[in-house]
SETORMAR-797957 format. One record per residue (C-alpha): residue number from 0; residue in three letters; chain; y, x, z. Coordinates in steps of 0.1 Angstrom, whole numbers, plus 5000, padded with zeros to 4 digits. Example, Ala and Ser with C-alpha at 12.3 -4.5 7.8 and 13.67 -1.06 7.14 Angstrom:
REM residues 2
ROBA resi resn chain    y    x    z
ROBA    0  ALA     A 4955 5123 5078
ROBA    1  SER     A 4989 5137 5071
REM end
This chain:
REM residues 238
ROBA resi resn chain    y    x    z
ROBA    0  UNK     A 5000 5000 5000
ROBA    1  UNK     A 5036 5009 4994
ROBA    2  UNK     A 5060 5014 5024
ROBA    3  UNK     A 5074 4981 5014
ROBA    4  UNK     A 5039 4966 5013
ROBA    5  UNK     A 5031 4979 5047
ROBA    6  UNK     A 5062 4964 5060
ROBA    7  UNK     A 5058 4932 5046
ROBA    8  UNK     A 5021 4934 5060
ROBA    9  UNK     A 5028 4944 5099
ROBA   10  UNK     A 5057 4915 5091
ROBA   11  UNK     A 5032 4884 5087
ROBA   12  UNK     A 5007 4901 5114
ROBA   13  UNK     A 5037 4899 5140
ROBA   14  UNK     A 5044 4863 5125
ROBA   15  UNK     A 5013 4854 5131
ROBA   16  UNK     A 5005 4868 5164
ROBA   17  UNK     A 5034 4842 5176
ROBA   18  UNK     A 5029 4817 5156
ROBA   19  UNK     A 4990 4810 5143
ROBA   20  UNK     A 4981 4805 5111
ROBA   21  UNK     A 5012 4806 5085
ROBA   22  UNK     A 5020 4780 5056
ROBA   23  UNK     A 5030 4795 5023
ROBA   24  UNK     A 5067 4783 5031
ROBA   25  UNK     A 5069 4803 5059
ROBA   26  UNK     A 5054 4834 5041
ROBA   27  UNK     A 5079 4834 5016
ROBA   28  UNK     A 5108 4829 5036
ROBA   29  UNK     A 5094 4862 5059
ROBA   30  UNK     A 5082 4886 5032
ROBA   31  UNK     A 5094 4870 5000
ROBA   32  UNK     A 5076 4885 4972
ROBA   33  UNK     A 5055 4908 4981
ROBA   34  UNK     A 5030 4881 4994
ROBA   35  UNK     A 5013 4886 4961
ROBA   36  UNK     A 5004 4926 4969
ROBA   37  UNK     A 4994 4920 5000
ROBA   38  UNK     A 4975 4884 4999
ROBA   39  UNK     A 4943 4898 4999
ROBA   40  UNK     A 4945 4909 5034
ROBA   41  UNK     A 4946 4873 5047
ROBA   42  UNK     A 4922 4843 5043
ROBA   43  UNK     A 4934 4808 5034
ROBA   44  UNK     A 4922 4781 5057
ROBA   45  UNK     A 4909 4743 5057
ROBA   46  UNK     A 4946 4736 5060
ROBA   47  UNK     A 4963 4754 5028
ROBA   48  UNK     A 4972 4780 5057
ROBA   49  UNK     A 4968 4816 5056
ROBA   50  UNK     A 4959 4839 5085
ROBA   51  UNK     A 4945 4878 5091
ROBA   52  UNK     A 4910 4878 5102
ROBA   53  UNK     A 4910 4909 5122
ROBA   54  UNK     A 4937 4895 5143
ROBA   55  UNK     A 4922 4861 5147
ROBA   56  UNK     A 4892 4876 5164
ROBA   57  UNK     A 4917 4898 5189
ROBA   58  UNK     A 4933 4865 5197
ROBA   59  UNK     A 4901 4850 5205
ROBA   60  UNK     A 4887 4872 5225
ROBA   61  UNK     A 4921 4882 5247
ROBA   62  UNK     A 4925 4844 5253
ROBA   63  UNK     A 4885 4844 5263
ROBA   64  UNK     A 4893 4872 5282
ROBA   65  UNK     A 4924 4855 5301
ROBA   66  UNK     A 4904 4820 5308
ROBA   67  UNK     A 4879 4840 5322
ROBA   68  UNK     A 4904 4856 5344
ROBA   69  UNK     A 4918 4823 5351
ROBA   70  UNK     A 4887 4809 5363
ROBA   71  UNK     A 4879 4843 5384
ROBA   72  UNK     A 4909 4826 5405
ROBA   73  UNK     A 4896 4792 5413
ROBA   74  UNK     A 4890 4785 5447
ROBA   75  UNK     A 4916 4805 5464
ROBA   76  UNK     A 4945 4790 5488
ROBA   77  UNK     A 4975 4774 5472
ROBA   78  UNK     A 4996 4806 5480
ROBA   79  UNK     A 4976 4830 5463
ROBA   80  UNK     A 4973 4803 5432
ROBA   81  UNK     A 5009 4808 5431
ROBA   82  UNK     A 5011 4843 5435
ROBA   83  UNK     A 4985 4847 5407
ROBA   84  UNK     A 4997 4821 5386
ROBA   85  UNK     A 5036 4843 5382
ROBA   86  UNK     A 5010 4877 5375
ROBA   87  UNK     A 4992 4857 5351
ROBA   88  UNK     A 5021 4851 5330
ROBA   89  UNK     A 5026 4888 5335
ROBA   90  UNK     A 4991 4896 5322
ROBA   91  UNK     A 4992 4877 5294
ROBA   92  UNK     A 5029 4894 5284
ROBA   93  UNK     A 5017 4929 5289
ROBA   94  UNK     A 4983 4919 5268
ROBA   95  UNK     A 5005 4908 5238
ROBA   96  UNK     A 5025 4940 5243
ROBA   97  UNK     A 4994 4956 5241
ROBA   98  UNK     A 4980 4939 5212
ROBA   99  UNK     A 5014 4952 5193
ROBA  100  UNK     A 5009 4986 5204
ROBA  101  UNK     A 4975 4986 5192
ROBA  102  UNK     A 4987 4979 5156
ROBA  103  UNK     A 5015 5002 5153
ROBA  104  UNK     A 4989 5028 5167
ROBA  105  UNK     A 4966 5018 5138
ROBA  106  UNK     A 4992 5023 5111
ROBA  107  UNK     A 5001 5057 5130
ROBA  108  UNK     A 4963 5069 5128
ROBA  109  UNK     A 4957 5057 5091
ROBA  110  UNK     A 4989 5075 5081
ROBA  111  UNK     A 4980 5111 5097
ROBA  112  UNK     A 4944 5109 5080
ROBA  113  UNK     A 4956 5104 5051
ROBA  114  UNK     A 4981 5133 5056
ROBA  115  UNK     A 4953 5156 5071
ROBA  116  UNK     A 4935 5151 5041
ROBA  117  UNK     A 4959 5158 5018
ROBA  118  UNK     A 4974 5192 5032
ROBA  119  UNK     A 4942 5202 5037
ROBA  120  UNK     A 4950 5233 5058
ROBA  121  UNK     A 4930 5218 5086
ROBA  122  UNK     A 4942 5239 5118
ROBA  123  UNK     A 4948 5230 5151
ROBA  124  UNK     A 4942 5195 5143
ROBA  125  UNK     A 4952 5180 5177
ROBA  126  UNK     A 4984 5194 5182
ROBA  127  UNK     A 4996 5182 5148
ROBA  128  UNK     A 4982 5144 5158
ROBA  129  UNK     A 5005 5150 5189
ROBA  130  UNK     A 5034 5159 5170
ROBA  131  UNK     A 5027 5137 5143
ROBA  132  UNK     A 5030 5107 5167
ROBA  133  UNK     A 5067 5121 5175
ROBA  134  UNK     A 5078 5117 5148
ROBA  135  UNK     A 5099 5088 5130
ROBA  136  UNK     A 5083 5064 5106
ROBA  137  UNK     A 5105 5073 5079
ROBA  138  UNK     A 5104 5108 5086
ROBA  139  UNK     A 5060 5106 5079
ROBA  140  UNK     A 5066 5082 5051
ROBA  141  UNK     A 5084 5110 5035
ROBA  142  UNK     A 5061 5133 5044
ROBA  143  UNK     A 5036 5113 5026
ROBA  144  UNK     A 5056 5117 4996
ROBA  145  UNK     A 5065 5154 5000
ROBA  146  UNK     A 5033 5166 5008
ROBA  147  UNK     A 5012 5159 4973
ROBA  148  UNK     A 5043 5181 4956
ROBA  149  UNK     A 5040 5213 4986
ROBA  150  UNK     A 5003 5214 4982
ROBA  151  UNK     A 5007 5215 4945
ROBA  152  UNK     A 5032 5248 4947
ROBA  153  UNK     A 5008 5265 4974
ROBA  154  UNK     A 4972 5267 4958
ROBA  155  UNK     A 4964 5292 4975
ROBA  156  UNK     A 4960 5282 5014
ROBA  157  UNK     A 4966 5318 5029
ROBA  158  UNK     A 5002 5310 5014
ROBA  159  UNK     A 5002 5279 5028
ROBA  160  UNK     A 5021 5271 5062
ROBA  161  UNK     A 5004 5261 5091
ROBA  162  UNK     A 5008 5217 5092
ROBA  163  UNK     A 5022 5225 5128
ROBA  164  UNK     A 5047 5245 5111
ROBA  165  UNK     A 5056 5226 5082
ROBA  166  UNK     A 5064 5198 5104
ROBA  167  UNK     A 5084 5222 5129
ROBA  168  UNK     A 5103 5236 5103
ROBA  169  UNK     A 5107 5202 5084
ROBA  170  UNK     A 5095 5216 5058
ROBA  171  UNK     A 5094 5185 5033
ROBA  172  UNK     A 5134 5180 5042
ROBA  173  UNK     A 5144 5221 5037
ROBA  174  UNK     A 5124 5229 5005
ROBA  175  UNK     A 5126 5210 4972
ROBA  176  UNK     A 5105 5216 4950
ROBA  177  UNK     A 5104 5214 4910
ROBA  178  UNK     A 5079 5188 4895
ROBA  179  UNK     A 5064 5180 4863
ROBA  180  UNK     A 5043 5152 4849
ROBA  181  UNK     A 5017 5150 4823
ROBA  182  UNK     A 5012 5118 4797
ROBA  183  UNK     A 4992 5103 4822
ROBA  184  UNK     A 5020 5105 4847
ROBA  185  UNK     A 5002 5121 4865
ROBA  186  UNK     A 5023 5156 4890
ROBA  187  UNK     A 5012 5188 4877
ROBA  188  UNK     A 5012 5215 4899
ROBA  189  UNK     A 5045 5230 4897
ROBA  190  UNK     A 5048 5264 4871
ROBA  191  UNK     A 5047 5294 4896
ROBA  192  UNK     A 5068 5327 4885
ROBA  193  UNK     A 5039 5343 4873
ROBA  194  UNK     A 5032 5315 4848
ROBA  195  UNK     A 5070 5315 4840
ROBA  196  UNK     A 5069 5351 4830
ROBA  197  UNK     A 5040 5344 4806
ROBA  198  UNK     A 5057 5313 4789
ROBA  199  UNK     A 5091 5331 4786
ROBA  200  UNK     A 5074 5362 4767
ROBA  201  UNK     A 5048 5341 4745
ROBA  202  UNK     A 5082 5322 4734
ROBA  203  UNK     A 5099 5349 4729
ROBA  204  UNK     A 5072 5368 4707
ROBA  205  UNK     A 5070 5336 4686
ROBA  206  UNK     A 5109 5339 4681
ROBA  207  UNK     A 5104 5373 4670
ROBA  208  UNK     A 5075 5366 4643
ROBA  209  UNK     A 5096 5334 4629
ROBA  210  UNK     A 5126 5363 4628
ROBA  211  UNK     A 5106 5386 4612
ROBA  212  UNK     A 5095 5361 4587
ROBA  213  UNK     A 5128 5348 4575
ROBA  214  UNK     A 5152 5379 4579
ROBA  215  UNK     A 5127 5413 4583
ROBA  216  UNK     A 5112 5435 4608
ROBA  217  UNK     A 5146 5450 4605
ROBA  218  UNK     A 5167 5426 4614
ROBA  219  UNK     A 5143 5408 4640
ROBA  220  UNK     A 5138 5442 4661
ROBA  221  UNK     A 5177 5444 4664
ROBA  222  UNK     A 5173 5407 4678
ROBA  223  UNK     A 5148 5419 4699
ROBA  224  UNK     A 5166 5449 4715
ROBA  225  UNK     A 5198 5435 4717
ROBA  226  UNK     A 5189 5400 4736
ROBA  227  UNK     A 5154 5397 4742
ROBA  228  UNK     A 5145 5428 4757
ROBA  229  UNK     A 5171 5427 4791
ROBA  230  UNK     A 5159 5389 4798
ROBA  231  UNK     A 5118 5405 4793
ROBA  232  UNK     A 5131 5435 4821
ROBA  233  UNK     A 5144 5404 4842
ROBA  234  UNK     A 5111 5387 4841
ROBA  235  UNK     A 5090 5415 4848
ROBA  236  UNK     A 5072 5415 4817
ROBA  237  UNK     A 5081 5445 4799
REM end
């Protein structure tokens, strides 16, 4: 899903969480659009309304778990009922909060697999959870996008930083990298200097031959010496 996506997603889940099962009416008016991307998450009841499964069956079994503390309680004097009954409400509060946090915490762990995977530098893998956690959600969102582009540029995972590191020294803010894309769309690891060297001298020998061609040897290795040659020196290709 897209960041949008997963907004729009954690959106209907809260909606529902305090409000049951949610008519197409107010889905629309929450998350507008983007109902279509992320309909398949939900299931459409008897009723024409729609709900998340998962968190149905968290529902049901916190409310079993609260009538079972309820009926725990029978039996007692009228002061303790009363006493009980305020901590009750405060149960049931600090269970909701909980079933919140339990999401969010969700979203949090699927987002630092998926960035695990993909630096793939796999080192000291708790501390970078901790610090992962820290952060902001924008600030791993773009991370997310970042990353793809730094593991391109860094093949080689000896020259790789540390994921501690690259999220110390905010690496995906402080270093932009250049990008290409192939007819498929898809990024292409981005040229190194090395590879720049090479292109720059094969062009430039190709230069030289169509010079050769149309004017003479001549005239194409004055070319050569006067304006290719320095920018070869430059390159390191000599």
């Amino acid at each position: 899903m897209t960041f949008e996506d997963k907004g729009a997603y954690m959106e209907l889940l809260m909606l529902q969480f305090n409000r049951g099962h949610m008519t197409k009416d107010m889905i629309g008016r929450t998350v507008g659009q983007l109902w279509v991307n992320i309909k398949d998450k939900f299931i459409e009841d008897e009723n024409g309304c729609f709900f998340n499964e998962r968190l149905e069956q968290e529902k049901n079994k916190r409310k079993a778990f609260s009538e079972s503390r309820r009926n725990n309680r029978k039996g007692v004097n009228q002061y303790t009922k009363n006493k009980e009954h305020k901590s009750g409400h405060m149960t049931l509060h600090m269970e909701n909060e909980n079933e919140n946090k339990d999401l969010v915490d969700n979203n949090i762990n699927e987002s630092f697999e998926k960035f695990w995977n993909l630096y793939d530098k796999k080192q000291g893998r708790t501390e970078v959870n901790k610090k992962w956690r820290k952060l902001k959600e924008v600030d791993r969102q773009e991370i997310l996008q970042h990353v793809p582009l730094y593991v391109a540029a860094t093949p080689d995972k000896q020259y790789r930083k540390n994921a501690m590191t690259y999220l110390n020294q905010k690496t995906w803010k402080d270093e932009e990298l250049p990008t290409r894309t192939g007819k498929d769309g898809q990024i292409i690891r981005p040229e190194t200097q090395e590879e720049k060297d090479a292109r720059i001298f094969m062009e430039t020998i190709k230069d030289y031959n169509t010079h050769k061609t149309l004017y003479g040897e001549e005239s194409a290795n004055k070319k050569f010496n006067q304006n290719v040659q320095p920018n070869l020196n430059n390159n390191r290709l000599t």
